[in-house]
Every structure is written in C-alpha cells, then in structure tokens.
VEXGUDO-751262 format. One line per field, with one value per residue (C-alpha): x, y, z; residue in one letter. Coordinates in pm, whole numbers. Example, Ala and Ser with C-alpha at 12.3 -4.5 7.8 and 13.67 -1.06 7.14 Angstrom:
east	(1230 | 1367)
north	(-450 | -106)
up	(780 | 714)
type	(A | S)
This chain:
east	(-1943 | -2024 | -2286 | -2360 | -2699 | -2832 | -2603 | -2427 | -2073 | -1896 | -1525 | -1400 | -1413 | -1104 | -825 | -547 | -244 | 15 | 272 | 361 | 419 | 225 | -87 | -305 | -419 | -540 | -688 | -868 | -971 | -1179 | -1356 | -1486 | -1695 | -1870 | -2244 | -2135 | -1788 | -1749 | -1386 | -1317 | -1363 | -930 | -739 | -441 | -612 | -266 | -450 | -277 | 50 | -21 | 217 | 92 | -254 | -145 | 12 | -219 | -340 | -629 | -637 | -983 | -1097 | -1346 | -1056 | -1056 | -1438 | -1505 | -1381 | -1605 | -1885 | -2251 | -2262 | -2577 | -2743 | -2576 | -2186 | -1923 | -1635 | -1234 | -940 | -668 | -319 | -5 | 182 | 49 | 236 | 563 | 541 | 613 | 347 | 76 | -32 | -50 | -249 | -465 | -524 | -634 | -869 | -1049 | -873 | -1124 | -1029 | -938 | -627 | -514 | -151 | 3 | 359 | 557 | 929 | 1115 | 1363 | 1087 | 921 | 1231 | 1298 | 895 | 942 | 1251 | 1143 | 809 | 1023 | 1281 | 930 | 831 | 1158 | 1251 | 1528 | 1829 | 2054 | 2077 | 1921 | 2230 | 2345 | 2002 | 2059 | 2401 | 2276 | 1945 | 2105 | 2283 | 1953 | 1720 | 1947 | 1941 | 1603 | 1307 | 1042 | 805 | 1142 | 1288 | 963 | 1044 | 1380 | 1291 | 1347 | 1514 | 1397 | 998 | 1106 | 1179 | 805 | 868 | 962 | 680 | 473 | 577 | 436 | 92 | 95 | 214 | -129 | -394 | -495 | -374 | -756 | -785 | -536 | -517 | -132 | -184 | 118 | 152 | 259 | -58 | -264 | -111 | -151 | -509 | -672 | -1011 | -938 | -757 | -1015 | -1294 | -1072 | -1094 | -1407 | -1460 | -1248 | -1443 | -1769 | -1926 | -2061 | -1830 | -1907 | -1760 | -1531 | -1378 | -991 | -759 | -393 | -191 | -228 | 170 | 352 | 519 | 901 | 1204 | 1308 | 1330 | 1558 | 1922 | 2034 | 2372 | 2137 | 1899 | 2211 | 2314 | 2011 | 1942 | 2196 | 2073 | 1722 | 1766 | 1743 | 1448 | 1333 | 1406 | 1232 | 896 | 898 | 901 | 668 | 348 | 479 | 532 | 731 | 935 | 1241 | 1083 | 1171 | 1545)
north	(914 | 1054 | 995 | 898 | 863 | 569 | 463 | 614 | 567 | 514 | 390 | 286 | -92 | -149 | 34 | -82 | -16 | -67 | -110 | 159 | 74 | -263 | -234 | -78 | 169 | -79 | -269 | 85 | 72 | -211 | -152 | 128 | -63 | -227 | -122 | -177 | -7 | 339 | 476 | 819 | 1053 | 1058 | 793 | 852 | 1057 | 1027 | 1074 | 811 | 898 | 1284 | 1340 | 1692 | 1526 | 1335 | 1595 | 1514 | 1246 | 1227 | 1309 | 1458 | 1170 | 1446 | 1558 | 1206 | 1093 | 1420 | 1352 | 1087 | 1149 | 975 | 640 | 337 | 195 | -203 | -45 | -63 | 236 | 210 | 413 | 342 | 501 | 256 | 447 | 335 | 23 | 163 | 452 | 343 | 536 | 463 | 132 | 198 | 489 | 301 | 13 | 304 | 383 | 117 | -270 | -417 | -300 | -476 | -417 | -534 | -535 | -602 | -672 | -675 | -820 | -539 | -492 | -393 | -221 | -15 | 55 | 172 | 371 | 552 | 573 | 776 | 1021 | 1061 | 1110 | 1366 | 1564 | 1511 | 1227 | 1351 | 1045 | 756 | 405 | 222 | 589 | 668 | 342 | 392 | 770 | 542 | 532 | 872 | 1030 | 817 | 997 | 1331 | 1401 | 1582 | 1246 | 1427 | 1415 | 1089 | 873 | 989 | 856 | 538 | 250 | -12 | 11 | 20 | -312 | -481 | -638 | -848 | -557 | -366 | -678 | -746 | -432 | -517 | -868 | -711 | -527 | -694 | -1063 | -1205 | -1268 | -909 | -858 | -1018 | -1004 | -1038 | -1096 | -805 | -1095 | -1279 | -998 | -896 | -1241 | -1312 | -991 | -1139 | -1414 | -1145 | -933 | -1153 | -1294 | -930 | -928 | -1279 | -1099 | -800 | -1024 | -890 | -1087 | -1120 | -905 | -925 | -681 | -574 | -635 | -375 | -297 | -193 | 210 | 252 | 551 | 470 | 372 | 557 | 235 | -116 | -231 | -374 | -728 | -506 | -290 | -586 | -777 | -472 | -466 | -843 | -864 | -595 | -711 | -1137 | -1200 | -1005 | -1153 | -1482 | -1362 | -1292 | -1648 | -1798 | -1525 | -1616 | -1973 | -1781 | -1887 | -1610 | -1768 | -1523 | -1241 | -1352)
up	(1332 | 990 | 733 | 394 | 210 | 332 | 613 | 946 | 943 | 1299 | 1132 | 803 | 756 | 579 | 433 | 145 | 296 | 97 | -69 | -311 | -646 | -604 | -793 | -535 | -812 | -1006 | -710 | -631 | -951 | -933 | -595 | -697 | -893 | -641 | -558 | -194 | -167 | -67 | -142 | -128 | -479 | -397 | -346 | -130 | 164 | 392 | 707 | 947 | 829 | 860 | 1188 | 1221 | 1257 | 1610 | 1779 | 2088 | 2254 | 2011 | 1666 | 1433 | 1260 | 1127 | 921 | 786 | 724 | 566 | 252 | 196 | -38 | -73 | -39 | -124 | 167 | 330 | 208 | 326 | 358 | 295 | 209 | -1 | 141 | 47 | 262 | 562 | 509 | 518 | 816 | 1153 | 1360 | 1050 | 1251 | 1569 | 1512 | 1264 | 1544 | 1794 | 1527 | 1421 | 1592 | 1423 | 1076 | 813 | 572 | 217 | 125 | -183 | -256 | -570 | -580 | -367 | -647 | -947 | -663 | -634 | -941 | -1039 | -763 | -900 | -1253 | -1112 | -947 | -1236 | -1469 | -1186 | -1179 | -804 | -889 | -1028 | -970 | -1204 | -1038 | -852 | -778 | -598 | -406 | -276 | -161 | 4 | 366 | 397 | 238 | 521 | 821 | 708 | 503 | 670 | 699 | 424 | 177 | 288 | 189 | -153 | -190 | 5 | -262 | -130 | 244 | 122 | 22 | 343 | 356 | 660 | 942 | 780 | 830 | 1167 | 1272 | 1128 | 1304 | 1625 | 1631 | 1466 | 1401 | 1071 | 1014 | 961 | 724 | 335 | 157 | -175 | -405 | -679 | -966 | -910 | -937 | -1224 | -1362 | -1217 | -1170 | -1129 | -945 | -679 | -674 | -594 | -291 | -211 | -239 | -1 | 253 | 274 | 303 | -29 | -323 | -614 | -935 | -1294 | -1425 | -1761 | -1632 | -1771 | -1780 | -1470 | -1404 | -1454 | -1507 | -1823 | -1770 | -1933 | -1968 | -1774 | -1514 | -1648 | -1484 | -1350 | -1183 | -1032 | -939 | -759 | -550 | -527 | -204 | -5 | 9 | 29 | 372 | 361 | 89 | 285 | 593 | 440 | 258 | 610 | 746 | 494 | 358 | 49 | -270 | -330 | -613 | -876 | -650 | -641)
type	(X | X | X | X | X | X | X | X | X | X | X | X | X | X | X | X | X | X | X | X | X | X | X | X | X | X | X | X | X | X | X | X | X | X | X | X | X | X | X | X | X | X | X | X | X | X | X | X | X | X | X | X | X | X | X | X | X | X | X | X | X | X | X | X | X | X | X | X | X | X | X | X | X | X | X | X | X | X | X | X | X | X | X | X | X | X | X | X | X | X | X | X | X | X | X | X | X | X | X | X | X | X | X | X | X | X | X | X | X | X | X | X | X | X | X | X | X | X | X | X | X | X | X | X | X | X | X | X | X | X | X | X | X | X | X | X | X | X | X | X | X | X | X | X | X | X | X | X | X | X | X | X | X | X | X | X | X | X | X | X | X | X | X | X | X | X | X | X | X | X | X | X | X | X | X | X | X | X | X | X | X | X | X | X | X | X | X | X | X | X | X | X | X | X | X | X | X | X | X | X | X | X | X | X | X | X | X | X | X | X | X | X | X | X | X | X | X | X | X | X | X | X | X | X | X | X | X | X | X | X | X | X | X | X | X | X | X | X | X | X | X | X | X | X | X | X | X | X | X | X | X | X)
C-alpha cells in the first residue's frame, strides 16, 4: 500500500505496456494531463522486467510505488514501461501483482517498428551495423547476449505482436487489456486517447494534439531494406490479423 495526497494506493490500476517504438511517449504525454491520472515524474520505471527484483518468491513492490509522487484525490495510478510487452517473465509477474489490472498496448507495423528502433540506437552510439546487417546478426545476437544487451538489438523479434499477445491473453481477460493500433493514433490522436480515456473509466478532456516524440531519423527506411524484412515477419503479421480481426495490408 502506498500513499498520495488525497488517496491510499493498494496497486497501480493500469500500466502501458508496450510496444517500443509505438507511440507510448506520446500516449504518456497526454495522460499526464489528466486531473485524475497519476503517472510517475519518469516514464519507463522497468520494475516488472527488473529480474534482479524477483529473485524470491516475492518481490518489493515498495521499490516500485515509491517513485510515485503526490497525486489529487478520486485518481487513478499507472506506469508506462513498453517493455513489459516484450519480456517473457514481465506478465506473469505483473498478473501476480495486480490480475485485475488493466494494460494498453500499442502496435506500429513491425517493420517501421524495427527500423525506429535501430535508427535510436545508431543516434545513441550502441549500433554499429548498417539496418539489413543488424537484422541478419538479430538471431546469433538473441543466443549469445547477456538479456540486459539483447533487448537492445531486438528489432525484428519485438515485432512478433501475436506470441507477445498470447502471453497477455493467457493471463488476463481481453476486457482488461485495450490494443490500440500505432497508425491510428498517429492519425486520430484524440479520438485514441479519449478511448483511453473510456477504458480507464475517466471522463474525456480536450487536448492540444502535437507531433509524435521521435528521435529524429538519419534517414527513412529504403523499399530493399523493408522488402528484406517483410518475409520474416508475415505470418506474424498474418497471425495477429486473425488474433484481433485486425486489417493489417498497410503493414505488408
């Protein structure tokens, strides 16, 4: 249990979960303007995929609640983590948590996804290869990386939505969890939002939409290079159509 001014907190009501690279910045963005959301003052608190933090049969949630902040009375609380989404034991240990939480995921066509993810860590310094290069080393670098280096240099396998998703519905009722699709939110930002908003059982509010919070590309993708990819993510592209009755032919 923890507290903020104004309310007792036993859990955190919902969390965004994921995906990388899929707007969840933005989307972080805009709850935090809403008088009854409490997000942390950092987004990205990497508590339920922390492995060193469940090394027992129970892990300190202390660790986690205390780096919320004050909060107005009748909120609710959330954290925003996308890589929850992608880590195997981030679920499971999430649903011993909280089963009654609810989670927001956002997903962007896997192959833009892969490539935003590669062009931040070429603008960070940690990517030395070229794009197609970085996806040929993908598999060799997923079997022999420590897991705090291979999450870096996951591109193309953050972008097989429907295992990651068939974790989440393994565990918790689809009720509890709202897939939003990162083109329509870039389209509609305010329309997305307030279904956010529904979901969490809040009152709408109007917003000021702005651009996407992108780290600004060395340049875009090439249609060789999305070609390249294309193959080695359609079936799952194919999967996760069937798996939310989604229209995914923009993602192909």
């Amino acid at each position: 249990m923890f507290s903020f001014r104004g309310r007792t907190f036993e859990r955190l009501d919902f969390i965004i979960a994921g995906a990388q690279k899929c707007g969840t910045t933005a989307l972080n963005y805009y709850l935090k303007r809403h008088p009854r959301i409490t997000l942390p003052p950092k987004k990205e608190l990497h508590f339920f995929d922390n492995d060193a933090l469940f090394t027992g049969d129970t892990a300190d949630y202390g660790v986690l609640h205390e780096k919320f902040g004050r909060a107005r009375a009748g909120s609710i609380a959330g954290e925003n983590t996308p890589n929850y989404f992608y880590w195997p034991p981030a679920m499971p240990r999430i649903h011993a948590y909280n089963p009654s939480i609810k989670l927001i995921i956002l997903l962007r066509n896997p192959i833009a996804r892969a490539f935003s993810q590669w062009n931040m860590q070429r603008v960070r310094g940690i990517e030395p290869l070229d794009f197609v290069d970085a996806v040929r080393a993908e598999p060799q670098r997923l079997t022999t990386l420590p897991p705090e280096q291979l999450r870096k240099f996951a591109y193309v396998d953050r972008g097989r939505y429907a295992e990651q998703l068939a974790r989440a519905f393994a565990l918790f009722p689809r009720a509890q969890l709202l897939i939003i699709k990162y083109e329509d939110f870039r389209a509609r930002q305010q329309e997305c939002v307030d279904q956010v908003f529904r979901f969490l059982q809040l009152p709408t509010i109007r917003f000021r939409s702005v651009e996407a919070h992108d780290i600004p590309y060395q340049r875009q993708i090439r249609p060789d290079e999305r070609a390249f990819v294309l193959p080695i993510l359609r079936q799952d592209i194919d999967r996760l159509e069937t798996l939310l009755n989604w229209d995914c032919a923009d993602w192909r």
